[in-house]
C-alpha positions in Angstrom: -39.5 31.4 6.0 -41.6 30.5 3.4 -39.5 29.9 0.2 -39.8 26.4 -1.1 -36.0 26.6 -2.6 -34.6 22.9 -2.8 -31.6 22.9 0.3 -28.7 20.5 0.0 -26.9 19.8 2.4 -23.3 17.9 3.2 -23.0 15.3 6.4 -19.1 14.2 7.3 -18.6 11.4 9.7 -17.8 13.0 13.3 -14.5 11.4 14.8 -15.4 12.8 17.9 -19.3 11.0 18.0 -19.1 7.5 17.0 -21.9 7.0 14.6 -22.6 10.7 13.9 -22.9 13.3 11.6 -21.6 17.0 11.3 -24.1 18.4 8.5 -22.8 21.8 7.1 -25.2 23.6 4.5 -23.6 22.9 0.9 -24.4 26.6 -0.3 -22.8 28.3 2.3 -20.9 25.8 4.7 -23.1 26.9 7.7 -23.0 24.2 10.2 -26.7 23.1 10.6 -27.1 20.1 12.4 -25.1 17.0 14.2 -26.5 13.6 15.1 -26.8 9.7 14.5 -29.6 10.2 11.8 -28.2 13.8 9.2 -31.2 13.7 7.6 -33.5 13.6 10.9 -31.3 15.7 12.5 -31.3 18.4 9.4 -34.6 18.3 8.8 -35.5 19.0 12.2 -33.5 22.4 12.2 -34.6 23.6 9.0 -38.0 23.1 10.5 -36.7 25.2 14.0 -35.9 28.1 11.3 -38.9 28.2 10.4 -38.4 26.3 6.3 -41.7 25.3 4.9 -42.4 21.5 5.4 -42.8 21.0 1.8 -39.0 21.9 1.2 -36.7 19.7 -0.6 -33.8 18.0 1.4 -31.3 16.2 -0.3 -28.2 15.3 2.4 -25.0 14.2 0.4 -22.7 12.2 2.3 -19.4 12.9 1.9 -17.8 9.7 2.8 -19.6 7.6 -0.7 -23.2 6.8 1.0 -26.0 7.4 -1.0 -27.4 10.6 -0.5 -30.9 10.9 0.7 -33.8 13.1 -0.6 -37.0 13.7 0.7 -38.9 16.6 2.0 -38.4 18.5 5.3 -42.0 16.9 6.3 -40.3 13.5 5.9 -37.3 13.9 8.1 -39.5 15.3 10.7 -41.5 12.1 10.7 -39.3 9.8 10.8 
């Protein structure tokens, strides 16, 4: 995939995983990643599917955090 389309995504806090995040794509709803870090965690997928590094990658947080931007590049790095 090559498109450089900004991708925002939504995290919820996972009862099941202390300390973790269900991440769902907000466009669609498709579940795209779960862990401790959503951003990390996201960024890392869209990277498995093939997104361009250069993407834009803001995670909204559904509970009140402050959502996080960045690039795809910058999750992966973290």
């Amino acid at each position: 995939m090559s498109s450089l389309q900004p991708i925002a995504a939504l995290a919820h806090a996972d009862p099941a995983w202390p300390q973790s995040f269900i991440v769902k794509l907000a466009e669609c709803g498709r579940l795209i990643a779960i862990g401790h870090d959503a951003f990390k965690a996201t960024a890392k997928r869209l990277a498995e599917e093939g997104h361009d590094p250069k993407t834009k990658l803001t995670v909204h947080f559904v509970d009140g955090r402050p959502s996080i931007e960045g690039k795809v590049s910058d999750g992966l790095a973290a």
